[in-house]
N, CA and C atoms as an extended XYZ file, in Angstrom:
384
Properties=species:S:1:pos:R:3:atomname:S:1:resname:S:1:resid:I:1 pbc="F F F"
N        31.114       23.519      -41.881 N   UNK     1
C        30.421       24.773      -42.057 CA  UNK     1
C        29.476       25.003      -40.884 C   UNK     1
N        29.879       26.224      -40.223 N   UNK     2
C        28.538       26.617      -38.907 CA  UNK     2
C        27.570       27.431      -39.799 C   UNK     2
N        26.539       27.163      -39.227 N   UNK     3
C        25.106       27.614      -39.215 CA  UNK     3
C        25.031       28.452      -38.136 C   UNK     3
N        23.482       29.199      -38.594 N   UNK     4
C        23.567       30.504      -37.560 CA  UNK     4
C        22.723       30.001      -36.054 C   UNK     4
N        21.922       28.561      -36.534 N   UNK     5
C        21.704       27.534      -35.090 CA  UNK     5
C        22.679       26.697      -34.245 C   UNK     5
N        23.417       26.501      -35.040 N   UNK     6
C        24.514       26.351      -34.024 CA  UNK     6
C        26.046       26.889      -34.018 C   UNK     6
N        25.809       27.876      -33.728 N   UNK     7
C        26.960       29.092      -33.002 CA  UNK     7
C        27.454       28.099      -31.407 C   UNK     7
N        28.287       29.011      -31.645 N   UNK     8
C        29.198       28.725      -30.388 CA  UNK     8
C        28.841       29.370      -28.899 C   UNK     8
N        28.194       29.864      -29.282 N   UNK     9
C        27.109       30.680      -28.095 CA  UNK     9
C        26.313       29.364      -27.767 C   UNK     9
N        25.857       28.422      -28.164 N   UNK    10
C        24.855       27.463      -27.566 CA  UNK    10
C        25.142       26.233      -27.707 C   UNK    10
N        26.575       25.710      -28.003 N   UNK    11
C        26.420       24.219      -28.154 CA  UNK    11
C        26.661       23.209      -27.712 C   UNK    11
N        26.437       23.325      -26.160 N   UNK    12
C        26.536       22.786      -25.061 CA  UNK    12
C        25.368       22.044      -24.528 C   UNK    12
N        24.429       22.214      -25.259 N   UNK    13
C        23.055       22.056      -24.837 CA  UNK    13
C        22.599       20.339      -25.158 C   UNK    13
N        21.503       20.144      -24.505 N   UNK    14
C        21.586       18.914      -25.483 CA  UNK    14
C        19.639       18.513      -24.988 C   UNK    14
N        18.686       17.725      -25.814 N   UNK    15
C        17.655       17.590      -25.758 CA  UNK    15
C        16.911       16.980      -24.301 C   UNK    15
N        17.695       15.588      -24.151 N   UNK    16
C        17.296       14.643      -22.554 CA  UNK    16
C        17.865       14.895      -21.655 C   UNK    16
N        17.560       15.315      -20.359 N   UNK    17
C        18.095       15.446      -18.872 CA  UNK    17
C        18.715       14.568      -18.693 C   UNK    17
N        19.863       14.380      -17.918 N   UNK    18
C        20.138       13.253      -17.327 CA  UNK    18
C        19.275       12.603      -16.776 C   UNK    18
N        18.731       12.689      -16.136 N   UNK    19
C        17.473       11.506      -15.411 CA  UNK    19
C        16.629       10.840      -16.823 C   UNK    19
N        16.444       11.467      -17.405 N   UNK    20
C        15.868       10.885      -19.074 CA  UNK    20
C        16.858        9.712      -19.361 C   UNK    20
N        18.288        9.971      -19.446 N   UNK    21
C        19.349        9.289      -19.734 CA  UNK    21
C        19.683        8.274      -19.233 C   UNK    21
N        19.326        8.279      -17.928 N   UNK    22
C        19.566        7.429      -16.840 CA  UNK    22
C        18.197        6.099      -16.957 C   UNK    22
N        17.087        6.948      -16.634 N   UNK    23
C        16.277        6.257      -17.335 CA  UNK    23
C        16.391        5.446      -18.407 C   UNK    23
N        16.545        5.640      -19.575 N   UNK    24
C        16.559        5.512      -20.617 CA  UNK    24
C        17.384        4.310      -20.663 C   UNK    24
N        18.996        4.167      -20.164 N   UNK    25
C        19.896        3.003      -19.790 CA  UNK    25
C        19.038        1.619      -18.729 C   UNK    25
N        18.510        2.433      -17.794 N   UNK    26
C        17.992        1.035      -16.823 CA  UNK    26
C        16.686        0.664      -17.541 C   UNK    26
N        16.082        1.100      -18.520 N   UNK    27
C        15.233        0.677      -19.247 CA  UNK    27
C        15.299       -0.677      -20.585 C   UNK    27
N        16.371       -0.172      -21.133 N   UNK    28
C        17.544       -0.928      -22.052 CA  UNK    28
C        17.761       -2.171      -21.009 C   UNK    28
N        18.751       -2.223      -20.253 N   UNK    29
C        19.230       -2.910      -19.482 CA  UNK    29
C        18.735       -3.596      -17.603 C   UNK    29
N        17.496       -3.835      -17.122 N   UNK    30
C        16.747       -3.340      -15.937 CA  UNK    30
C        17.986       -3.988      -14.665 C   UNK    30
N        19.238       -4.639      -15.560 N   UNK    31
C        19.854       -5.450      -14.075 CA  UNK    31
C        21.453       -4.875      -14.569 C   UNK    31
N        21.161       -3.703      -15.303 N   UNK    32
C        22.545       -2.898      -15.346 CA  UNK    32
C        23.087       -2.149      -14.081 C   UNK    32
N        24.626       -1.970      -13.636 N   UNK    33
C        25.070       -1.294      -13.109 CA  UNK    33
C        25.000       -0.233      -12.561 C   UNK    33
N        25.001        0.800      -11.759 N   UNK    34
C        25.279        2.113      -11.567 CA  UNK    34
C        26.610        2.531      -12.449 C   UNK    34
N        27.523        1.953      -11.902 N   UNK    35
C        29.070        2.371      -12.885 CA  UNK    35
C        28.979        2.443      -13.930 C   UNK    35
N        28.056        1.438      -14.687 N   UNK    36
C        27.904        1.515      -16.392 CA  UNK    36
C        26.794        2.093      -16.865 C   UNK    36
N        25.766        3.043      -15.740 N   UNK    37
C        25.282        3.835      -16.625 CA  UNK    37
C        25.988        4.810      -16.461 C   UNK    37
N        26.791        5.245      -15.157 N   UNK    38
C        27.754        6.586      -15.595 CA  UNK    38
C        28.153        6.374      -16.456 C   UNK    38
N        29.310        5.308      -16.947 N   UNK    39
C        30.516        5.853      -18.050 CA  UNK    39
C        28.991        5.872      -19.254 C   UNK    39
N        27.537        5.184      -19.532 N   UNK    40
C        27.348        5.237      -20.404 CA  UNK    40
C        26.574        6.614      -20.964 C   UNK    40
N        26.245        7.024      -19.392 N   UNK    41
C        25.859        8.747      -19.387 CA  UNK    41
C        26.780        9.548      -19.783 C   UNK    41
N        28.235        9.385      -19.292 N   UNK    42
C        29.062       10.359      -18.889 CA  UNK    42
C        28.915       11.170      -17.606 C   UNK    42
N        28.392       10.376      -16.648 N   UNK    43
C        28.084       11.184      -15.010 CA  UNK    43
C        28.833       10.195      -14.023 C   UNK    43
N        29.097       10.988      -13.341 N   UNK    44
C        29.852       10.442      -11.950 CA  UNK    44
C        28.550        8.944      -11.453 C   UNK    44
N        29.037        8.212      -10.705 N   UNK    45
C        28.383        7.045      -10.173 CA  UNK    45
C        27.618        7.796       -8.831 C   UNK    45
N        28.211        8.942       -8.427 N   UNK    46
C        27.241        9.585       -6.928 CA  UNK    46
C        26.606       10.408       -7.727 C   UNK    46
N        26.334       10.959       -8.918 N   UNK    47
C        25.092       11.635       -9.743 CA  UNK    47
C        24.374       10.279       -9.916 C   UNK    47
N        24.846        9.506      -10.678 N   UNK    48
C        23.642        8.626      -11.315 CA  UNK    48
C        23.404        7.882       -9.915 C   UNK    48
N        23.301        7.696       -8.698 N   UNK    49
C        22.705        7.273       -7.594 CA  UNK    49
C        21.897        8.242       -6.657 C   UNK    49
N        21.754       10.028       -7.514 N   UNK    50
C        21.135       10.370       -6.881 CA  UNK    50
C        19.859       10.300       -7.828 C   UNK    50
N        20.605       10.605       -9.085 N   UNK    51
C        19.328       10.084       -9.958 CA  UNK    51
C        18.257        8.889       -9.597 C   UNK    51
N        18.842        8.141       -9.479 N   UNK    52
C        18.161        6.651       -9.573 CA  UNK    52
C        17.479        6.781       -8.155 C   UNK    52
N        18.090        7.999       -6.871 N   UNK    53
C        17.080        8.038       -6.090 CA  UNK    53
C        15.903        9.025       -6.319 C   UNK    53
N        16.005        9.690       -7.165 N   UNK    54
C        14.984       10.632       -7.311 CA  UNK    54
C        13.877        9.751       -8.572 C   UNK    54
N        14.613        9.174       -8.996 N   UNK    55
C        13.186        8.381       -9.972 CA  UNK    55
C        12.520        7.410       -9.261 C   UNK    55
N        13.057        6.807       -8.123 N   UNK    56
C        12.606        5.834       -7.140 CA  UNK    56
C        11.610        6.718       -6.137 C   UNK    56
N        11.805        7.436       -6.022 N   UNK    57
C        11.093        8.590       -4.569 CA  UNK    57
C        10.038        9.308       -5.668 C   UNK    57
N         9.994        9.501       -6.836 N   UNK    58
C         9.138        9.854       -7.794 CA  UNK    58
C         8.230        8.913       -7.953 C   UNK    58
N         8.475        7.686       -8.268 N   UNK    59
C         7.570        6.669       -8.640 CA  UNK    59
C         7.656        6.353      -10.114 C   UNK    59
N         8.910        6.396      -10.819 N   UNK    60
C         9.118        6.410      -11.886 CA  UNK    60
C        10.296        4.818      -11.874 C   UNK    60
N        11.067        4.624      -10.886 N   UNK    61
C        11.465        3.281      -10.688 CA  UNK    61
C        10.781        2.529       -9.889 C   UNK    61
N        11.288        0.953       -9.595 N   UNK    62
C        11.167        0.345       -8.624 CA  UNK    62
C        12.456       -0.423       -8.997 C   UNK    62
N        13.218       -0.962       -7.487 N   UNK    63
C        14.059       -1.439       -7.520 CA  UNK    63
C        13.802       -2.971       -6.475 C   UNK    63
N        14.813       -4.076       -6.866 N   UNK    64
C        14.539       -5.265       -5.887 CA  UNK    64
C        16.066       -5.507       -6.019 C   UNK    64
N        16.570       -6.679       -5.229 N   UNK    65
C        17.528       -7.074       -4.800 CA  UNK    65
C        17.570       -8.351       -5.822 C   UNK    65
N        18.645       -9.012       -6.397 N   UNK    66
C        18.617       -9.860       -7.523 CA  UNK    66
C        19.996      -10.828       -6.959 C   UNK    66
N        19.834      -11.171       -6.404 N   UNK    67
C        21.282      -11.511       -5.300 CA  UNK    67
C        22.064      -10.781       -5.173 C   UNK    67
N        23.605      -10.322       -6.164 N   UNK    68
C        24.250       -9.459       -5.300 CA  UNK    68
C        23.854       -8.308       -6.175 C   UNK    68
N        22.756       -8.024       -7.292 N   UNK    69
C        22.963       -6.900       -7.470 CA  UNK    69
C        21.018       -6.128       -7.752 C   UNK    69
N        21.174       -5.230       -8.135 N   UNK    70
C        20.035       -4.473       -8.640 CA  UNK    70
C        19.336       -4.809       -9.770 C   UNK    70
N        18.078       -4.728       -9.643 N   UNK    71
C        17.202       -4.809      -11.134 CA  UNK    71
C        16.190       -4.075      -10.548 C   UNK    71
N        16.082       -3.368      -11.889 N   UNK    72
C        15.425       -2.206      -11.424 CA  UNK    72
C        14.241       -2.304      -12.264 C   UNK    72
N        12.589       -2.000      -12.520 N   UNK    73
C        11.864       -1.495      -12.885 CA  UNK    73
C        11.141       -0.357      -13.414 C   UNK    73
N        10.870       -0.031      -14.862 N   UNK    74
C        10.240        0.935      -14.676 CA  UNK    74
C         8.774        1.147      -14.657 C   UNK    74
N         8.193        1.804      -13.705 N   UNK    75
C         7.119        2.115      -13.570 CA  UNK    75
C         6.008        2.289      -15.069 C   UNK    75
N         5.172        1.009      -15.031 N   UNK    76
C         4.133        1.526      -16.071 CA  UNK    76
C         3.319        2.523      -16.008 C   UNK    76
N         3.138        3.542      -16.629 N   UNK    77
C         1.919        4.284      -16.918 CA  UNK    77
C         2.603        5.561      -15.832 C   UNK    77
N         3.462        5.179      -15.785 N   UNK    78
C         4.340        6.776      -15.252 CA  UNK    78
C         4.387        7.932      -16.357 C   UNK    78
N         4.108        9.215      -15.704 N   UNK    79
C         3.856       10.354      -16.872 CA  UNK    79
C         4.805       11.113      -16.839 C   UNK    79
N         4.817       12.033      -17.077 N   UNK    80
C         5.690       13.396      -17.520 CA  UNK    80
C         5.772       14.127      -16.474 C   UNK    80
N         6.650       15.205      -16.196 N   UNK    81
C         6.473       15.657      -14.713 CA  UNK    81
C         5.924       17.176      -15.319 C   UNK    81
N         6.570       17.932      -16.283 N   UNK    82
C         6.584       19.381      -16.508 CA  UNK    82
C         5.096       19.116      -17.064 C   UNK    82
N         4.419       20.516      -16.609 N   UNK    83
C         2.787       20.735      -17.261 CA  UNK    83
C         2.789       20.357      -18.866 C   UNK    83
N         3.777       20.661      -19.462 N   UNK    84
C         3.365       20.634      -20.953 CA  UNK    84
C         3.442       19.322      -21.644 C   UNK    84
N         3.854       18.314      -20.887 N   UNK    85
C         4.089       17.041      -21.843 CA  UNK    85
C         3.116       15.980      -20.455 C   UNK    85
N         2.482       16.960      -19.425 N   UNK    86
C         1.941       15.667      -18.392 CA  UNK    86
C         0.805       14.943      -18.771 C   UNK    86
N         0.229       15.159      -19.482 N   UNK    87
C        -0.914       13.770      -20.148 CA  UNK    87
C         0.185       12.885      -20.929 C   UNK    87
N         0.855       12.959      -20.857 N   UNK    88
C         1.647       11.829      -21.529 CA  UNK    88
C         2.359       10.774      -20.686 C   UNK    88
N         2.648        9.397      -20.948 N   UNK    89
C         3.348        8.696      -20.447 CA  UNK    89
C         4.420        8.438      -21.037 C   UNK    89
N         5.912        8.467      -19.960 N   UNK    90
C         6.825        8.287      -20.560 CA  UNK    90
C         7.222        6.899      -21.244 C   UNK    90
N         6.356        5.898      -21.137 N   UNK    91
C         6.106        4.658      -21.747 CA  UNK    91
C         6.742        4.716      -23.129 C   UNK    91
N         6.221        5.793      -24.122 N   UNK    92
C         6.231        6.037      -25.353 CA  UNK    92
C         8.024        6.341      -25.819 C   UNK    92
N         8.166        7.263      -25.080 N   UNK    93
C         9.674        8.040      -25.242 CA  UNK    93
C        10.629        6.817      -25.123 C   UNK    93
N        10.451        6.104      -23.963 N   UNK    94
C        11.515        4.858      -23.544 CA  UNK    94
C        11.309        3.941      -24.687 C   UNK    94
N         9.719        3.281      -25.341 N   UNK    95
C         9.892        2.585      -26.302 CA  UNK    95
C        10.658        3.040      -27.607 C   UNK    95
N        10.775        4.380      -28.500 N   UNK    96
C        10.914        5.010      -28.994 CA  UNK    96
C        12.739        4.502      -28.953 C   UNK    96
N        13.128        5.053      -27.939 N   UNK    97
C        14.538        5.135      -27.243 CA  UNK    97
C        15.176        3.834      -26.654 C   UNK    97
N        14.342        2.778      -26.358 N   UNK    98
C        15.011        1.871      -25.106 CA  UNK    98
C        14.700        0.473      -25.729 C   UNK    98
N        13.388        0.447      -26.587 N   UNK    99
C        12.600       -0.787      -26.702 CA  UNK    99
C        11.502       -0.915      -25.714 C   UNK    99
N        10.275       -1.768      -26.155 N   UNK   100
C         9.397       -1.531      -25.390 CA  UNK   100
C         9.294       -2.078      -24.082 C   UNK   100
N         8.456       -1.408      -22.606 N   UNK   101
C         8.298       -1.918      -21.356 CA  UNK   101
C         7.735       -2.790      -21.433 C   UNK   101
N         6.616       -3.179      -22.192 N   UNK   102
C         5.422       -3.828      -21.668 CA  UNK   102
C         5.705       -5.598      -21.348 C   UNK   102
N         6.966       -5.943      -22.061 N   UNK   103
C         6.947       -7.290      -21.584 CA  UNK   103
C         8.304       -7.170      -20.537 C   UNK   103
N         8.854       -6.757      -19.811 N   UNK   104
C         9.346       -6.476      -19.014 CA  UNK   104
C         8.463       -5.992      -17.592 C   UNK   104
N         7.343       -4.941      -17.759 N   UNK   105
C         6.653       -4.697      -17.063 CA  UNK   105
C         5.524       -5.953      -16.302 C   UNK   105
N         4.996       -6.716      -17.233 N   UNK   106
C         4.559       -7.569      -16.953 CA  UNK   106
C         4.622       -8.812      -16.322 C   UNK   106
N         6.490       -8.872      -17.117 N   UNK   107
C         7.212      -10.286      -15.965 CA  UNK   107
C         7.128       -9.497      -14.693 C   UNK   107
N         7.078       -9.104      -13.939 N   UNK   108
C         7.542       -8.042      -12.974 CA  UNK   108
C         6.173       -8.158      -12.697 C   UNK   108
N         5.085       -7.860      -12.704 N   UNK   109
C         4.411       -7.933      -12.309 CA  UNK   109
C         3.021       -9.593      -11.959 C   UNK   109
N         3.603       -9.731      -12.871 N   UNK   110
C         3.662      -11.603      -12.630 CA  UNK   110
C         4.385      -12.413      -11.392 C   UNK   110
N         5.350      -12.221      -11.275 N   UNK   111
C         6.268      -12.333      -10.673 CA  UNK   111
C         5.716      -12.073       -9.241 C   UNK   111
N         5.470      -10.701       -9.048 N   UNK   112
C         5.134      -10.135       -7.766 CA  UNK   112
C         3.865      -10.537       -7.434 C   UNK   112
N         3.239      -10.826       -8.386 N   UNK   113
C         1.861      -11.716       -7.691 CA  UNK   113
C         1.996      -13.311       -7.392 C   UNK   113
N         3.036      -14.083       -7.856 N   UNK   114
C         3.355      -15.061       -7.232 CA  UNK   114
C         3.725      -14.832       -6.265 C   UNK   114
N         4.580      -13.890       -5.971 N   UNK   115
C         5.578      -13.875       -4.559 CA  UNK   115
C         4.704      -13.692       -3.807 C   UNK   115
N         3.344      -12.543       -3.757 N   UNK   116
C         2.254      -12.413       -3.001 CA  UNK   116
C         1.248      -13.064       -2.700 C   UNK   116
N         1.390      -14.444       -3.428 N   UNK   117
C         0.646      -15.466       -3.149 CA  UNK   117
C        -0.590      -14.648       -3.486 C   UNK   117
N        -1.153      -13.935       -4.611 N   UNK   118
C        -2.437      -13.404       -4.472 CA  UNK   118
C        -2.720      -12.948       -6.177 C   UNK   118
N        -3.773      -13.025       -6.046 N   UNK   119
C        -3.961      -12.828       -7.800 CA  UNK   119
C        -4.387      -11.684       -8.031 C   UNK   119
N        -4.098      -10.785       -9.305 N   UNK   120
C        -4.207       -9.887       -9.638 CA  UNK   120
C        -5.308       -8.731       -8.981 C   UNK   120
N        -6.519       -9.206       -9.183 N   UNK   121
C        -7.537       -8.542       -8.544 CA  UNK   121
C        -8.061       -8.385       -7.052 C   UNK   121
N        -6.739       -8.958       -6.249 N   UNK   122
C        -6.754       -8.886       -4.577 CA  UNK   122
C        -7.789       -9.555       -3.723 C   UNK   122
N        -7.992      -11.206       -4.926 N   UNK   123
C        -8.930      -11.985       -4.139 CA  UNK   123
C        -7.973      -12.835       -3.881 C   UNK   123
N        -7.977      -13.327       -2.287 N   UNK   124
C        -6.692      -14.508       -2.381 CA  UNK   124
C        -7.102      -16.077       -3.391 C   UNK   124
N        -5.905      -16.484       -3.504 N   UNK   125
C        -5.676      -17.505       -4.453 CA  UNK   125
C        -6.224      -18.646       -4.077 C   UNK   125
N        -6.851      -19.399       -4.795 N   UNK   126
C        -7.082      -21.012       -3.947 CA  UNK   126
C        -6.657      -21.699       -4.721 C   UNK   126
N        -6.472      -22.842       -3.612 N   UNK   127
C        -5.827      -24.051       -4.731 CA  UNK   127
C        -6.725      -25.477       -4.397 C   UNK   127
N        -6.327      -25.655       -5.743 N   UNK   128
C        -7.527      -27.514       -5.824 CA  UNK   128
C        -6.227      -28.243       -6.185 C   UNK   128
């Protein structure tokens, strides 16, 4: 039975952008594929790599080299881009959707302060 909200005039539409989507997969997964978030988007592998460059050039990824492949990061305390949802962080939506960043965010940032030989608050490290 159609309803008069969804007619055939509009039902093509759908709530998350691809970049939401895309997001949303390397969030789930941070050392997933390009190929497998297309087939898991439904987007070509040269969309979801322009995606993944526009969330990187945004400041909404970070990416490192993992031997032969990608792991990607998402940016904590990254917000919303459109005026109406920008006091918000997309933190919430991905937990909601993905499971939460925060212990993912943190190895990652653990991590990178070993590699930097330097501790959190940008006093160098000493050792006894």
């Amino acid at each position: 039975m159609e309803s008069e909200r969804t007619g055939h005039r509009r039902n093509g539409w759908t709530f998350l952008t691809n970049h939401a989507r895309v997001l949303i997969a390397i969030a789930r997964d941070p050392g997933i594929r390009l190929r497998d978030i297309a087939v898991e988007c439904g987007l070509t592998e040269r969309t979801v790599q322009a995606i993944v460059t526009d969330l990187q050039a945004d400041g909404y990824l970070n990416k490192t080299r993992d031997g032969r492949r990608n792991r990607y990061v998402v940016a904590p305390g990254a917000r919303f881009r459109h005026p109406a949802e920008a006091g918000h962080e997309i933190a919430g939506l991905l937990a909601y959707l993905a499971g939460p960043l925060s212990t993912q965010s943190a190895k990652v940032e653990q991590s990178a302060e070993v590699a930097n030989d330097t501790p959190g608050h940008g006093e160098p490290r000493t050792t006894v």
